[in-house]
C-alpha positions in Angstrom: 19.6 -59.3 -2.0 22.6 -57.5 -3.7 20.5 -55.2 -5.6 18.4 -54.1 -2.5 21.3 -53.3 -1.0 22.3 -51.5 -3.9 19.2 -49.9 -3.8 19.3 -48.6 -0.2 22.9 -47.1 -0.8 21.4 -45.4 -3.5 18.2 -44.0 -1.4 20.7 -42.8 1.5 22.8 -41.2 -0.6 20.3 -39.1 -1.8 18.7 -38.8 1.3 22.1 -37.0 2.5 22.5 -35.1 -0.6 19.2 -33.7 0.0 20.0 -33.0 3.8 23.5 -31.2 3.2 21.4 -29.0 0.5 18.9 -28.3 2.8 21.2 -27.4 5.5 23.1 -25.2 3.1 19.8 -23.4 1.9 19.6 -22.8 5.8 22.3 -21.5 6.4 22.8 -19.3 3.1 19.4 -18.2 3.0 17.4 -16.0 5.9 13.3 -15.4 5.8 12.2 -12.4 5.9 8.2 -11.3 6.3 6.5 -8.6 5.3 3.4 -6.8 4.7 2.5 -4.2 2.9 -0.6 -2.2 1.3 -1.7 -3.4 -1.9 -1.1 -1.0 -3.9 2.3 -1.9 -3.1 1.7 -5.4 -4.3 3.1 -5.2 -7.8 6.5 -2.9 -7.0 7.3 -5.0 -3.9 6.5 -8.7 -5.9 8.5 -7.6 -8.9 11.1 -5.3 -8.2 11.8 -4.7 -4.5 11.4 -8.4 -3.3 13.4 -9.8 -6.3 16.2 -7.5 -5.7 16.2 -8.3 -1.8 16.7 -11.5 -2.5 19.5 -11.1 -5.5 21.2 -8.3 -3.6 20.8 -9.6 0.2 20.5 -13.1 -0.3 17.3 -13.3 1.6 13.8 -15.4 1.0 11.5 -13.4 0.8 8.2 -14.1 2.1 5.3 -11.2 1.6 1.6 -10.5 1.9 -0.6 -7.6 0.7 -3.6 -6.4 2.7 -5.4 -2.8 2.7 -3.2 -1.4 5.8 -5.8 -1.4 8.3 -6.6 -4.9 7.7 -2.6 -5.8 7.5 -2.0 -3.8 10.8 -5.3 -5.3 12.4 -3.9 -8.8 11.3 -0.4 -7.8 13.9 -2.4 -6.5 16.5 -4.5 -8.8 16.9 -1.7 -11.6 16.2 -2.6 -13.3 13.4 0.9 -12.1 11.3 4.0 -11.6 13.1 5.8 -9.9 9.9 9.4 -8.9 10.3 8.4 -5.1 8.4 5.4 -3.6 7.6 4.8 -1.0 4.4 1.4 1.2 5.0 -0.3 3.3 2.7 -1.0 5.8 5.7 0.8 6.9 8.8 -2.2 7.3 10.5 -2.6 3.5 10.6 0.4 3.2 12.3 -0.5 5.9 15.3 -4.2 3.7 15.5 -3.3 0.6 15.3 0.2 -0.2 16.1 2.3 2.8 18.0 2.3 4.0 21.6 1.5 2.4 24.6 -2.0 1.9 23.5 -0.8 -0.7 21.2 1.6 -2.4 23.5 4.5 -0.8 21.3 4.3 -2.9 18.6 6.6 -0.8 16.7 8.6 2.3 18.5 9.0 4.0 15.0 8.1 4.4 11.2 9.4 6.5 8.6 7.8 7.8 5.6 9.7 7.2 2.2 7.1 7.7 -0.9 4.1 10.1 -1.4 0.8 9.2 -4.1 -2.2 10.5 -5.0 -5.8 9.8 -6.2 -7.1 9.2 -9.4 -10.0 8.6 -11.4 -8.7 5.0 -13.7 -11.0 3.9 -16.4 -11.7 1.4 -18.9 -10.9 2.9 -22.3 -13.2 0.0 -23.6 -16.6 1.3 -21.5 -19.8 2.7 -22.8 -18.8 6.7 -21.4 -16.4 7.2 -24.1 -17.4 10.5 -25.6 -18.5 11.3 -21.8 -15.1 10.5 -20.5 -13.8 12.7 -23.6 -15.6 15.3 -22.5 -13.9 15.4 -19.2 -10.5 15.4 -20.4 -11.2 17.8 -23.0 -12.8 19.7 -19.9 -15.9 20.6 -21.5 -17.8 18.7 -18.4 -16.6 18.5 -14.6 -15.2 14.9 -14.0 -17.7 14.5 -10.8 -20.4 14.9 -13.5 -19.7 11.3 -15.0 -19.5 9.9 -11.4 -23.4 11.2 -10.7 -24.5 8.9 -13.9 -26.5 6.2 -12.2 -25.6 3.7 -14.8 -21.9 4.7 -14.4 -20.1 1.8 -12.2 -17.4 3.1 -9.7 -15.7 0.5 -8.1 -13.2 1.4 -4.2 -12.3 0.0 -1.6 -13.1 -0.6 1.8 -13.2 2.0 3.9 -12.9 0.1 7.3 -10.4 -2.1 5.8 -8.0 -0.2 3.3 -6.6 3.7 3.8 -7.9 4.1 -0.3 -11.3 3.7 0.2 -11.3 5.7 3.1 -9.3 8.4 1.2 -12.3 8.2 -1.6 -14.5 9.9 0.4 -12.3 12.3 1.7 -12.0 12.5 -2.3 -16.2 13.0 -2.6 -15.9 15.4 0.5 -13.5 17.9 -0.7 -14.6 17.6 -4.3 -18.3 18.9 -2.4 -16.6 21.5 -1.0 -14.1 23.0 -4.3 -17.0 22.5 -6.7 -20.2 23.7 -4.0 -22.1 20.5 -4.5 -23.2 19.9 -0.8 -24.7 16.1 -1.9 -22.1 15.4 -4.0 -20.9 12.3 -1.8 -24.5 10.8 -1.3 -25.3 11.2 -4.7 -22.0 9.4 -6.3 -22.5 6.7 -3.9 -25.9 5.6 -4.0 -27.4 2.2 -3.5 -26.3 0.9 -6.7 -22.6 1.7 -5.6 -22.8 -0.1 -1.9 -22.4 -3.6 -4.4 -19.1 -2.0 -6.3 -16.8 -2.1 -3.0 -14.0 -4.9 -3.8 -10.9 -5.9 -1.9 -7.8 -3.7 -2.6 -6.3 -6.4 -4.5 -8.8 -7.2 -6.7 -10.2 -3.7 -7.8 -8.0 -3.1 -10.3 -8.6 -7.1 -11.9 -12.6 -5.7 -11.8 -11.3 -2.6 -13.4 -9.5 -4.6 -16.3 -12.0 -6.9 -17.0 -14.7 -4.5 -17.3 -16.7 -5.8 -14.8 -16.7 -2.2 -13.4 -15.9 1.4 -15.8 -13.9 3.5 -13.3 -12.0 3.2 -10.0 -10.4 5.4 -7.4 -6.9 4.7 -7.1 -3.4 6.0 -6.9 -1.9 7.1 -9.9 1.2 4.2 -9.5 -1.6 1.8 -10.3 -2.8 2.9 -13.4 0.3 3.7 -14.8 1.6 0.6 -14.0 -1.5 -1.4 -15.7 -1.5 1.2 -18.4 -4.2 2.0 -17.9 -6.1 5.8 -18.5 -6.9 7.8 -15.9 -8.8 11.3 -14.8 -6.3 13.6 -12.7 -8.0 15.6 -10.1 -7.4 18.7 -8.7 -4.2 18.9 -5.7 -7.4 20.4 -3.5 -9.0 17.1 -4.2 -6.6 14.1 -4.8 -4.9 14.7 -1.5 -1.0 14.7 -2.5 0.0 17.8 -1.6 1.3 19.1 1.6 0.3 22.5 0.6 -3.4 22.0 1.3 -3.0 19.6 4.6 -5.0 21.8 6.5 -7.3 21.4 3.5 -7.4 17.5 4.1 -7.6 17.7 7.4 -10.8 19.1 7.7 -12.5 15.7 6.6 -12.5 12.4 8.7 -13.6 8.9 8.8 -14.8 6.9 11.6 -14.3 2.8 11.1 -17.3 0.2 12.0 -14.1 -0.5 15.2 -14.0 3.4 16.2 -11.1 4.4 14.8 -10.2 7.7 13.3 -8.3 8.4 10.2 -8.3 12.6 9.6 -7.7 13.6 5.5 -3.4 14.1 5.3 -1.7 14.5 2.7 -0.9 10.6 1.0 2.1 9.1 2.7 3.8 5.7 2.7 5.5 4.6 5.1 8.0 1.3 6.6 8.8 -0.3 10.2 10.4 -2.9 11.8 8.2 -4.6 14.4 9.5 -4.6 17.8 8.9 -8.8 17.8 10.8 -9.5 15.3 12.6 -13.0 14.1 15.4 -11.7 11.7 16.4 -8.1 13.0 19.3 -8.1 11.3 18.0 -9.2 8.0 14.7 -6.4 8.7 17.7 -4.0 9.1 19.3 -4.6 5.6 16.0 -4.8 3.6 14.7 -1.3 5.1 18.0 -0.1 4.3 18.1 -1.0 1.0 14.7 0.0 0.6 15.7 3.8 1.6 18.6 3.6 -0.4 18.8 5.7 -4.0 18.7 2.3 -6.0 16.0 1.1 -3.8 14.0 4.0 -4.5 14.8 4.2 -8.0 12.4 1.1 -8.4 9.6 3.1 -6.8 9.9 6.2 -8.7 9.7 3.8 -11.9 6.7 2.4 -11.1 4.4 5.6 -10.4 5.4 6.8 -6.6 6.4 10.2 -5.9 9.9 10.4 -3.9 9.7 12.5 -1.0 12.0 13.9 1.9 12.3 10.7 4.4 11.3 11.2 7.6 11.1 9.7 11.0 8.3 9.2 13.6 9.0 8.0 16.5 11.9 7.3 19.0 15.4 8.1 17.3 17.3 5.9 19.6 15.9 2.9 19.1 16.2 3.4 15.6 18.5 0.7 14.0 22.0 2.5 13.3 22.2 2.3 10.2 18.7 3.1 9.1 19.9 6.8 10.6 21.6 8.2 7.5 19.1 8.5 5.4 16.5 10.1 7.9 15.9 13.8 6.7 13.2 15.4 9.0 11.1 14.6 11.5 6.7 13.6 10.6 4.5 16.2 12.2 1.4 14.9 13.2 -0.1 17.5 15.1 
């Protein structure tokens, strides 16, 4: 009987020891949700996240979706993230700003630009083709129109990149006069390489596929090789937006994304569980060490600007706003 008593003590002792550690866990530790695009996934999981949680002292608990999936998953309340990272403004104005979407967020700013690229497998059959690109003795659409050539993307009704591919095809049609150009790339064989955001790049390095349109922050941080395309083309640069903007793509749910120049931006929702934590990580993630970590993996820095109603937006998120978004 002694022992079993002995034996109890023992179990609520360590039943309390666990309690008090759980309680100070609680109390030292805040959750904070996110989601952002996947092409985010590898910057945010390995350097932003970690140094949220090192630096603020918060858990950190994030998903990665193509945008429009990630912003459809809000709207339609199946995630109730504290901030959301999109790979295109224009998701935000659809899906999640305004009246139309009962104000789910009152503002955004953009913080990092990107652009598209052609990333290969240095180990597939088009070696000496893909040699001949980069030596630019043959036009890089060229190898895309090889009907043996695989050419993996994305989604186009889910993910802002695959959407932004054939803008890619359309404005490649127009700078190099090949009216069929898009048809032709993607034929039938190509309807079986579309793949998840976040599992495009695994097809790429596997070789299941030989090439993939991407952004540039990808490849280099896979080290992988890539084909740069033309600024009329790969749709970073705000000198031809009018350029862009001449394409569009309609989604299988009627919405509208127009060609613009690549843009990522971040937001608080307006239903949100930890403001005060949201507030710190978006500020950190503005700040110069914040996007240091960017810049190291691939993005291009740009001026950061605000969209939407100035103020609402949290105090000290103000500093750092340099300009205004035009999205006329």
């Amino acid at each position: 009987m002694k022992k079993l008593w002995v034996l109890i003590l023992i179990l609520i002792g360590l039943v309390l020891i666990t309690s008090i550690t759980n309680i100070s866990l609680f109390i030292t530790e805040q959750n904070l949700k996110e989601i952002y695009a996947g092409s985010l996934l590898n910057v945010m999981e390995n350097k932003v996240n970690p140094a949220l949680e090192q630096n603020l002292n918060l858990k950190v608990v994030g998903e990665s979706h193509g945008s429009v999936s990630g912003a459809r998953m809000i709207k339609e309340g199946l995630r109730y993230p504290d901030i959301y990272l999109s790979a295109d403004p224009t998701v935000n104005e659809q899906l999640l700003f305004g009246d139309k979407n009962d104000n789910l967020i009152d503002w955004y700013i953009s913080f990092l630009s990107n652009e598209l690229v052609i990333a290969y497998n240095s180990g597939n059959k088009f070696g000496d083709e893909i040699k001949q690109v980069e030596s630019g003795d043959i036009a890089w659409y060229k190898l895309l129109l090889n009907d043996e050539f695989r050419l993996g993307r994305t989604d186009p009704n889910l993910d802002p990149k695959g959407y932004r591919t054939l803008f890619m095809l359309d404005l490649a049609a127009k700078y190099y006069n090949e009216p069929n150009l898009k048809r032709r790339v993607l034929n039938t064989n190509n309807q079986q390489l579309i793949f998840p955001e976040t599992e495009l790049m695994a097809m790429l390095e596997t070789g299941q596929i030989d090439a993939a349109v991407t952004y540039r922050n990808e490849a280099i941080e896979r080290n992988l090789s890539y084909i740069s395309l033309p600024d009329q083309v790969n749709l970073s640069n705000p000198k031809f937006a009018e350029l862009y903007n001449q394409v569009s793509y309609k989604t299988d749910k009627g919405e509208v994304f127009k060609g613009r120049p690549i843009l990522y931006t971040i937001t608080i929702l307006n239903k949100v569980e930890n403001k005060s934590e949201a507030v710190k990580a978006v500020e950190y993630t503005l700040s110069q060490e914040g996007r240091k970590l960017f810049k190291e993996n691939g993005f291009n820095l740009v001026p950061i600007q605000l969209k939407g109603k100035k103020k609402v937006l949290p105090t000290k998120l103000k500093k750092y706003i340099e300009g205004e978004i035009d999205f006329e």
